[in-house]
N, C-alpha and C positions, 0 to 999 in steps of 0.2 A: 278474119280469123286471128284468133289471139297469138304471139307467140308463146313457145312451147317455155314454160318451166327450167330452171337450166336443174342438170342434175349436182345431187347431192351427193359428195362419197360418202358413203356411212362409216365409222365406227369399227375396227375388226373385234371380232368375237373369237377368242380362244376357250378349246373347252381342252383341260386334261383328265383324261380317264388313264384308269387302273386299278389291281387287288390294292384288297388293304392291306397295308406295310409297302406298298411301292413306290413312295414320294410325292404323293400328289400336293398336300398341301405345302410341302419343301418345294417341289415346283412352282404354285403358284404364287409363293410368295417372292420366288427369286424372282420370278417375270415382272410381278408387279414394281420391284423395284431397278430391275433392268431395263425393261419396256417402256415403265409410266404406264402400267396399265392398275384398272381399277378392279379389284379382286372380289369374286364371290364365291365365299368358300359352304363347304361342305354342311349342313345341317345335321349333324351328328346329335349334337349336345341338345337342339331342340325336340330331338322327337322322346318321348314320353314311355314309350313302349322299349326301346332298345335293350336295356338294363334284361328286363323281363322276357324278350326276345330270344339270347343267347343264352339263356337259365331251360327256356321249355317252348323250342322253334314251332312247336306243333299249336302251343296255344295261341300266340300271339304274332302267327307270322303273316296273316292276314292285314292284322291292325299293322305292325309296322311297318309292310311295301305300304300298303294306302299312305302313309304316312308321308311316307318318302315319295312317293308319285306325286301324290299334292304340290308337297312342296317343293318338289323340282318342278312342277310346271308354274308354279309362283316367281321362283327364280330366275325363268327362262325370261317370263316374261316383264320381270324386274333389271334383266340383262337388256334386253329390247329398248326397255322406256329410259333407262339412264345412257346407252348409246346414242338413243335419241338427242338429249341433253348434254351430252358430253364430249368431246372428239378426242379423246384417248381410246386403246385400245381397250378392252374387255377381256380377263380371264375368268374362265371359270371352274369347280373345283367338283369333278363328275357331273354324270349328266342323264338328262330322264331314260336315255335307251340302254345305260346300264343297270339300273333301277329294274326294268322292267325286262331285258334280253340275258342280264348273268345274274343278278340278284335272286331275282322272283322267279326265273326260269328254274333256279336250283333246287327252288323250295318246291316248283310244283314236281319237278324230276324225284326228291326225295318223299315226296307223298304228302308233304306239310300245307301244300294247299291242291285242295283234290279239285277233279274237271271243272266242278260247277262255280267255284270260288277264282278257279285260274280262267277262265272264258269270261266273267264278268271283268277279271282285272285285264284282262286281255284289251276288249270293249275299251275299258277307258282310258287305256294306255294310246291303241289308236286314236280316239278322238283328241285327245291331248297333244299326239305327236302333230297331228295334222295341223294343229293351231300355235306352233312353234317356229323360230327361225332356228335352223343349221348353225354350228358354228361356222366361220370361215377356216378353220386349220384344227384339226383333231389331235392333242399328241397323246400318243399312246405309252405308256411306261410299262416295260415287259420286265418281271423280275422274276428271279428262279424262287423256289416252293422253303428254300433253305434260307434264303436272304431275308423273305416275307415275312416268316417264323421268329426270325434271331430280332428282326425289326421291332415285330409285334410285344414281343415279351420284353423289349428293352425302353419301348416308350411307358406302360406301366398302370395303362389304362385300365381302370379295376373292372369292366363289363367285358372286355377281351381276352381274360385268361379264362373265359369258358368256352373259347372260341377253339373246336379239337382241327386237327391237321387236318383230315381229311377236308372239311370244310372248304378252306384254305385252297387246299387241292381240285374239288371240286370248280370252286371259282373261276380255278388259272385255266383251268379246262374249257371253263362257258368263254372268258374273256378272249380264249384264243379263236373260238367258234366267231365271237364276233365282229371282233377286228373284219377278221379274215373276208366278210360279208357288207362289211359296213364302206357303204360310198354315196353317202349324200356331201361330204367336203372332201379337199386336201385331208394327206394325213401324214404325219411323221410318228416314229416308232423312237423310245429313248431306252437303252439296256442301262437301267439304274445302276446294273450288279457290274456295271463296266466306267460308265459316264459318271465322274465325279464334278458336275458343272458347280457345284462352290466350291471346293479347294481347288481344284486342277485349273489353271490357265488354259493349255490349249483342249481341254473338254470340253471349256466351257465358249472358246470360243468357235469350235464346232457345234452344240449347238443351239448359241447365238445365228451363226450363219444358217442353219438348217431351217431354220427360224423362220427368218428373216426372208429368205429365197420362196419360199411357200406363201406366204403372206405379200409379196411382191404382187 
């Protein structure tokens, strides 16, 4: 009998989720240069639809979850194959089950994608989850409805000022549904509206440690 293969540690995969305006891509850059992790961020600017998304949710909200589904399972498994190649850690900038649990969950709740269009994207959501690896450590950024707003209109993104509160509201709503359910990893929680991890010192060295102890 042959001896066994010795094992390989892999790679850690950090994924941060949250609404928009709650610091995701501000987190994943900090980690990447605190960590030495290698960063993959958000596909915003590549999807085609978006623009035309937030003008008229009813026409185009199809086209852009497909969008976004796609290529967050692109992603994933472009996380996978450079972990493979790489022994740095992995961050990554949201993730397929927000896409498809707060995003797409919202549009079919508000009518924008009816049964038969939300069941097919359902379909492919599963099969796509099933063909993915977990992060190793979730962190979640929870920010209040006021901070997300004052964010949003101060970064100046010209397809986000059609973006109405409620929306916004709706989201923080589904994101809190999912947290709450979600246990396929570790998970840390970060209150943006408190945690100042680039100016503050000892913010930041809290949660460097909260970090660090989870991924241990």
């Amino acid at each position: 009998m042959s001896p066994e293969a010795p094992l390989v540690k892999r790679p850690r995969v950090v994924a941060v989720a949250g609404n928009m305006g709650s610091g995701k891509s501000s987190l994943v850059e900090w980690l990447r240069h605190q960590f030495d992790m290698i960063p993959f961020f958000e596909p915003n600017e590549e999807n085609p639809y978006l623009s035309d998304f937030y003008g008229d949710m009813g026409r185009w909200a199809m086209s852009s979850q497909l969008f976004f589904l796609v290529r967050r399972f692109q992603i994933s498994r472009d996380v996978v194959r450079r972990a493979a190649e790489d022994p740095r850690p992995v961050v990554q900038d949201r993730t397929i089950y927000e896409d498809a649990e707060v995003f797409a969950a919202h549009l079919h709740e508000k009518g924008y994608l009816d049964d038969r269009d939300w069941a097919m994207y359902q379909d492919l959501y599963r099969t796509f989850r099933e063909e993915i690896r977990p992060p190793d450590l979730m962190i979640y950024l929870r920010c209040p409805l006021k901070t997300l707003t004052k964010r949003i209109q101060g970064r100046g993104r010209a397809f986000e000022k059609k973006i109405p509160r409620s929306y916004l509201a709706s989201l923080e709503r589904l994101y809190e549904d999912w947290y709450a359910r979600y246990d396929l990893s570790p998970s840390l929680v970060i209150e943006t509206d408190r945690l100042d991890y680039i100016e503050r010192l000892f913010d930041r060295l809290e949660v460097v440690e909260a970090i660090r102890s989870r991924l241990a």
